[in-house]
DSSP file (Angstrom, degrees, kcal/mol; ACC not computed):
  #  RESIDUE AA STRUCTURE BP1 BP2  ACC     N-H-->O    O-->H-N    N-H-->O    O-->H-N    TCO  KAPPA ALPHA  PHI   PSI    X-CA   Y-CA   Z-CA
    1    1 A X              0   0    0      0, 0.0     2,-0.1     0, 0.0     3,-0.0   0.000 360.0 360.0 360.0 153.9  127.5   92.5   98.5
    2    2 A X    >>  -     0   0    0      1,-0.2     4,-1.6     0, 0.0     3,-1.6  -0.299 360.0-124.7 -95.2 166.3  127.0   95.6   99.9
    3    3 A X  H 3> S+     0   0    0      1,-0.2     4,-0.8     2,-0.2     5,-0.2   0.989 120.7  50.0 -71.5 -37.6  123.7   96.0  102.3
    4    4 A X  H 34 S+     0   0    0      2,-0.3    -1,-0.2     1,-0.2    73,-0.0   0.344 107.4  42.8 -34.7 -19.8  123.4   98.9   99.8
    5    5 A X  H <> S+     0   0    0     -3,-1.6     4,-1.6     2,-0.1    -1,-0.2   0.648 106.3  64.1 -99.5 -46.6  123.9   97.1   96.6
    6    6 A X  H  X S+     0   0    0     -4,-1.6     4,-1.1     1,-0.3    -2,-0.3   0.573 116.9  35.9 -68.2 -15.3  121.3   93.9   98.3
    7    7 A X  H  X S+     0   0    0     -4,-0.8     4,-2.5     2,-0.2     5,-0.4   0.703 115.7  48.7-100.3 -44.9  118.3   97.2   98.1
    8    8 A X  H  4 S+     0   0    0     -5,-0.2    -2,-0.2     2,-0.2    -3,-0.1   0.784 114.6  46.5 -70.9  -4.1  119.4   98.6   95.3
    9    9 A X  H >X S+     0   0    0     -4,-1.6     4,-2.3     2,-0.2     3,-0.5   0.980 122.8  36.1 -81.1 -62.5  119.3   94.8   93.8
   10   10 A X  H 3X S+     0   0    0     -4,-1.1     4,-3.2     1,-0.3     5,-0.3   0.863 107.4  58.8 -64.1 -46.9  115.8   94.2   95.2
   11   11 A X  H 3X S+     0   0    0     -4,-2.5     4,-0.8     1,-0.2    -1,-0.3   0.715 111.5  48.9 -68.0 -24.6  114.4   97.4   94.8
   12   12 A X  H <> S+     0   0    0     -3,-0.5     4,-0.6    -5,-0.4    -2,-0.2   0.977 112.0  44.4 -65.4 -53.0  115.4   96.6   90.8
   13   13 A X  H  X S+     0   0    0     -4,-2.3     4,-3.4    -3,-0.3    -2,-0.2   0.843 109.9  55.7 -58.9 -47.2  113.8   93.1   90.7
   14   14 A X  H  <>S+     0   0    0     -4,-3.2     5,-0.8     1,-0.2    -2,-0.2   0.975 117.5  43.8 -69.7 -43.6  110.2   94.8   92.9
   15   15 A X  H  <5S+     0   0    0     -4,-0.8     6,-2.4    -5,-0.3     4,-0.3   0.950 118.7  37.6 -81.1 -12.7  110.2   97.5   89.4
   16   16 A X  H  X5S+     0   0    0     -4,-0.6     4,-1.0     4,-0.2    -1,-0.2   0.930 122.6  44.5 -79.7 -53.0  110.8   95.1   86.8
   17   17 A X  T ><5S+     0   0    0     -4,-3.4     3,-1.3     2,-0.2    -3,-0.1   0.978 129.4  27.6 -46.3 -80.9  108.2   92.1   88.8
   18   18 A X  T 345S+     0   0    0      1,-0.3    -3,-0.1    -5,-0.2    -1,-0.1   0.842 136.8  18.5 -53.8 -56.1  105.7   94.6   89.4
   19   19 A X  T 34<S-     0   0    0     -5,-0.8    -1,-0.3    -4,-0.3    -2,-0.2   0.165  92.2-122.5 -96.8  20.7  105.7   97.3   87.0
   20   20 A X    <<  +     0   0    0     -3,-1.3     2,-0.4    -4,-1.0    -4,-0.2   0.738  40.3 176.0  41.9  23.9  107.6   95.9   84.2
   21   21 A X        -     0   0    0     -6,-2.4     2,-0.4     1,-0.1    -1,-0.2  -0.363  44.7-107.7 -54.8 115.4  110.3   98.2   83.8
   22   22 A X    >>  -     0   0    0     -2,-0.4     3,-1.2     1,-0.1     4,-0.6  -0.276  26.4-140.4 -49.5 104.6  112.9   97.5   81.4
   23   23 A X  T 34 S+     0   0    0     -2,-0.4    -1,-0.1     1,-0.3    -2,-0.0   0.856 108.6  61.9 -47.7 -34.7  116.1   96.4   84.0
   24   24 A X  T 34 S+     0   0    0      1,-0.3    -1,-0.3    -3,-0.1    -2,-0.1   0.996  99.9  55.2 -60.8 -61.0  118.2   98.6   81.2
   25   25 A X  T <4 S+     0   0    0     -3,-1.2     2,-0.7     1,-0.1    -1,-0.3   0.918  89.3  94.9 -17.0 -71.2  115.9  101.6   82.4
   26   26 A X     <  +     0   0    0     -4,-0.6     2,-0.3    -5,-0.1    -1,-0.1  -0.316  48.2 147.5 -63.2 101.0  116.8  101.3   85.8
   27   27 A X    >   -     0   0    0     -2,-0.7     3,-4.5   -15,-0.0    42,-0.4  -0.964  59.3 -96.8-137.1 163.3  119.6  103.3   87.1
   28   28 A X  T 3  S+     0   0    0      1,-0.3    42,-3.4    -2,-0.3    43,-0.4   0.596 121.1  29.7 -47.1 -44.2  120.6  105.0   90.4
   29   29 A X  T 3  S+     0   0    0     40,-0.2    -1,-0.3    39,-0.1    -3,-0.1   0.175  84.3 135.7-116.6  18.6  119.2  108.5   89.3
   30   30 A X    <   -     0   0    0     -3,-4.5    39,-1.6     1,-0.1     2,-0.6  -0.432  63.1-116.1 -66.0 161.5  116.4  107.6   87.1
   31   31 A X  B  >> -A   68   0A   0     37,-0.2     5,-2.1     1,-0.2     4,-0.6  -0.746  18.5-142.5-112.1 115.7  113.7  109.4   87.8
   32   32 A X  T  45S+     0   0    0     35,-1.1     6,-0.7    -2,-0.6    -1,-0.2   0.849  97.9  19.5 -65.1 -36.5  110.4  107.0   89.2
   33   33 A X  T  45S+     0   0    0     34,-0.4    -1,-0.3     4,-0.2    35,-0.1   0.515 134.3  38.3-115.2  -3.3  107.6  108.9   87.5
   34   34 A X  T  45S+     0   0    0     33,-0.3    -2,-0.2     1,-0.1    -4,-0.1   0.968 130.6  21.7-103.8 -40.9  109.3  110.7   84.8
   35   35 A X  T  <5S+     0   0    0     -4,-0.6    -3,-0.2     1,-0.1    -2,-0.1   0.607 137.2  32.1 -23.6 -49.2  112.0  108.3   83.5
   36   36 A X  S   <S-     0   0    0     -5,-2.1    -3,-0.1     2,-0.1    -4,-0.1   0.548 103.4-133.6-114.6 -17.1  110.4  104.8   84.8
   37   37 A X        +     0   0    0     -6,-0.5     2,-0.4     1,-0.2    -4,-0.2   0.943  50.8 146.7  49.8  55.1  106.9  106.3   84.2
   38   38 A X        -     0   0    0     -6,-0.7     2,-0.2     4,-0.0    -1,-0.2  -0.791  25.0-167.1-111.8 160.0  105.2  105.2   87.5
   39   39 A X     >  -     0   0    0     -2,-0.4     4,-2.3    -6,-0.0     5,-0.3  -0.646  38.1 -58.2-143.4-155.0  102.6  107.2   89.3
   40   40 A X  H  > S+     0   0    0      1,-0.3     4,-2.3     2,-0.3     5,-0.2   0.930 124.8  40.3 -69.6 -50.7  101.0  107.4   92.2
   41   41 A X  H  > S+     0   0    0      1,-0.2     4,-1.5     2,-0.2    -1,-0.3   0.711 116.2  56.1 -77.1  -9.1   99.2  104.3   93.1
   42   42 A X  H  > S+     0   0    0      2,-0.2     4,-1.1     3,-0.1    -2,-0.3   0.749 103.6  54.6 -86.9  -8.5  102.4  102.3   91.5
   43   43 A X  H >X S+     0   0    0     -4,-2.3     4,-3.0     2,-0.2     3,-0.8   0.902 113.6  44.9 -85.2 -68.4  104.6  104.5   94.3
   44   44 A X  H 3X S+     0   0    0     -4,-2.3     4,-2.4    -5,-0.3    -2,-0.2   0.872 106.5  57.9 -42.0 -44.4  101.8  102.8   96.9
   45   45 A X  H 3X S+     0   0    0     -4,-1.5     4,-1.1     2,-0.2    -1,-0.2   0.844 109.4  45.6 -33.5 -57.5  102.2   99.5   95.3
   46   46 A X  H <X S+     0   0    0     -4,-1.1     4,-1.3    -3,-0.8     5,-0.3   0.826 107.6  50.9 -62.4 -48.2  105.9   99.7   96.2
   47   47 A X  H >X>S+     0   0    0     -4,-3.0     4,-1.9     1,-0.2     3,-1.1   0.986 110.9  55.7 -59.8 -39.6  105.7  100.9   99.8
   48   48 A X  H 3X5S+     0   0    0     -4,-2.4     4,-1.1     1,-0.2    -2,-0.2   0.927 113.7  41.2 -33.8 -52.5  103.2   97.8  100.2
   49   49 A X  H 3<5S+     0   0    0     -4,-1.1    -1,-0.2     1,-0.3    -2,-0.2   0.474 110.0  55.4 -96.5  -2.9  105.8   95.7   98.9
   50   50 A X  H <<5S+     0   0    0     -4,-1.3     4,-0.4    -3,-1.1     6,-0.3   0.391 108.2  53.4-100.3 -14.1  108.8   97.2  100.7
   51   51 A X  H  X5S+     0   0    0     -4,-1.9     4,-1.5    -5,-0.3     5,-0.4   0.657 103.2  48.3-111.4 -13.5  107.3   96.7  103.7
   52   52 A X  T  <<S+     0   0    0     -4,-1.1    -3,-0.1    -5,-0.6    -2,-0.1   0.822 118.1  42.5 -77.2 -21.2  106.5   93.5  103.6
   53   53 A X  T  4 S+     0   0    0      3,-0.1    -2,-0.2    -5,-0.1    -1,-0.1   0.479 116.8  45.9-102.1   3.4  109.7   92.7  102.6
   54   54 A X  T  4 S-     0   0    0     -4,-0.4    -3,-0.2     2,-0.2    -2,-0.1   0.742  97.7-137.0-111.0 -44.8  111.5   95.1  105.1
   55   55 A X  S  < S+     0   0    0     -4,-1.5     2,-0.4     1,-0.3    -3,-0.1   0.470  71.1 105.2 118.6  18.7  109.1   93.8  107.9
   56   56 A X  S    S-     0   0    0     -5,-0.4     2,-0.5    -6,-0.3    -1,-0.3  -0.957  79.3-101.4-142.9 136.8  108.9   97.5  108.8
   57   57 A X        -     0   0    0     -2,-0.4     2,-1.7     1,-0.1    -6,-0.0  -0.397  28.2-139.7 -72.7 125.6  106.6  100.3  108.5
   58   58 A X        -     0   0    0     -2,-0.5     5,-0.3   -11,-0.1    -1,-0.1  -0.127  15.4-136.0 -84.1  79.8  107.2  102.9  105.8
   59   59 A X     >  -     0   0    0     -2,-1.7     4,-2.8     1,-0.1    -1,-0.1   0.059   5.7-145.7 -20.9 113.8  106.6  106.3  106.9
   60   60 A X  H  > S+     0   0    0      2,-0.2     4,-1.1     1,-0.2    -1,-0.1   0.989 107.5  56.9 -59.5 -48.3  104.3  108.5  103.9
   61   61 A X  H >> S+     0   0    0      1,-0.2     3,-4.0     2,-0.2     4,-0.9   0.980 107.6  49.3 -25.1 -78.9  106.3  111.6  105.0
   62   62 A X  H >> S+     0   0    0      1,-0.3     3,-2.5     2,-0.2     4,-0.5   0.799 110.2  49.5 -28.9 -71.2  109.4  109.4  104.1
   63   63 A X  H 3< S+     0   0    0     -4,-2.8    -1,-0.3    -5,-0.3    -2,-0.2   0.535  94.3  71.0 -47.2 -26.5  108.0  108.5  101.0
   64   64 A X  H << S+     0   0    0     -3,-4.0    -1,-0.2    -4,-1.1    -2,-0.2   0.645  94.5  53.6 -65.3 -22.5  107.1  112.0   99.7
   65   65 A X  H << S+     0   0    0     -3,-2.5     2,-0.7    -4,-0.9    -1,-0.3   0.487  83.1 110.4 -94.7  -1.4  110.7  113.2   99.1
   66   66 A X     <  +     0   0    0     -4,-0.5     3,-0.1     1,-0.1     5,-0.0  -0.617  26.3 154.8-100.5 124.7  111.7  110.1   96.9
   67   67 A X        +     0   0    0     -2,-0.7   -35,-1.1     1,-0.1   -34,-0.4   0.462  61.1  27.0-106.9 -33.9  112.2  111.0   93.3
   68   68 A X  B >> S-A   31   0A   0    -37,-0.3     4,-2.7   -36,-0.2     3,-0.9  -0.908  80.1-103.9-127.7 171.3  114.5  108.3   92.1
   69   69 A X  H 3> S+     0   0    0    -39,-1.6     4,-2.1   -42,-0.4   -40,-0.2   0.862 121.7  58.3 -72.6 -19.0  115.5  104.9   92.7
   70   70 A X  H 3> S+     0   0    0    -42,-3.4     4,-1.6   -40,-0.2    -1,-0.3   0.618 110.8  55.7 -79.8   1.6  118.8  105.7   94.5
   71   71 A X  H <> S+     0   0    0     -3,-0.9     4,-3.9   -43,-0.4     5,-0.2   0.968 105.1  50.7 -50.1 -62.0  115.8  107.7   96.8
   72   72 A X  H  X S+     0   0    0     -4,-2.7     4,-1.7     1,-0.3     3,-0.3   0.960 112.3  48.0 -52.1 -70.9  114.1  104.7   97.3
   73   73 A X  H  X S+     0   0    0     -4,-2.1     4,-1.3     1,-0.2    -1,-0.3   0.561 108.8  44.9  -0.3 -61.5  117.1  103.2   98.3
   74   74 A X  H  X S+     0   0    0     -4,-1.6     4,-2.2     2,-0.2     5,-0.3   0.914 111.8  56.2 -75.4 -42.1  118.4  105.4  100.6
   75   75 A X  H >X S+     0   0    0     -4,-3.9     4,-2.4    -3,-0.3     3,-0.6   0.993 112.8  44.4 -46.0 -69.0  114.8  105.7  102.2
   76   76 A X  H >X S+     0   0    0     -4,-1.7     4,-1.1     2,-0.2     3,-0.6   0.797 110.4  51.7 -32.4 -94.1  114.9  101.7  102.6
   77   77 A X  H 3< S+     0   0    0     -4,-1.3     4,-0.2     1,-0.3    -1,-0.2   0.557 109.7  49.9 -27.2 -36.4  118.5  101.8  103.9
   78   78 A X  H XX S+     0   0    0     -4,-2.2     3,-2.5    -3,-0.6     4,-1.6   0.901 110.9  61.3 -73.2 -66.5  117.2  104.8  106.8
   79   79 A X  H << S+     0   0    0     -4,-2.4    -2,-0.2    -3,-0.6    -3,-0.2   0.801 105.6  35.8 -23.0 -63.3  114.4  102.0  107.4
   80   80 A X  T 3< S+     0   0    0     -4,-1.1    -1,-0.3     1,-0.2    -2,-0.1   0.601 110.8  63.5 -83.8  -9.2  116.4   99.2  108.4
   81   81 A X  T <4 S+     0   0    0     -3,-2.5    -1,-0.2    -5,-0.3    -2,-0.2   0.897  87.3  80.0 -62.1 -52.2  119.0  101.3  110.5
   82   82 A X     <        0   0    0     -4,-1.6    -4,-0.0     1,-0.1     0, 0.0  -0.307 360.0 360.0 -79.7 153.4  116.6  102.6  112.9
   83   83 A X              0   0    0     -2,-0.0    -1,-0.1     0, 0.0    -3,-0.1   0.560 360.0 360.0 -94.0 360.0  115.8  100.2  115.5
């Protein structure tokens, strides 16, 4: 698996665990508060929980531009590159 697939995998399992998103819901360009119908303290929820599990701190700037899950994704993916 790809290190790319392993975030998009986990970042599927954290919106189904936490927010109970239907997995079927969840695709690459859904949209996190119009599509998956998350807001603003569930977007905090997530950095909380991406950064505990990334072991790294999530930049708000970063956070601001992500719109969908292949966002999150790529933001995660930037994360763990830098050293």
């Amino acid at each position: 698996m790809t290190e790319q697939k392993a975030i998009y995998a986990e970042v599927s399992a954290l919106l189904v665990k936490l927010f109970e998103v239907d997995p079927q819901d969840i695709q690459p360009q859904a949209r996190l508060y119009e599509d998956l119908e998350l807001d603003s303290i569930d977007a905090v929820d997530m950095i909380v929980h991406l950064q505990k599990k990334t072991g790294k701190k999530i930049k708000p700037e970063e956070f601001k531009a992500v719109r969908t899950v292949q966002d999150v994704v790529d933001a995660v993916e930037r994360l763990l590159k830098e050293a």
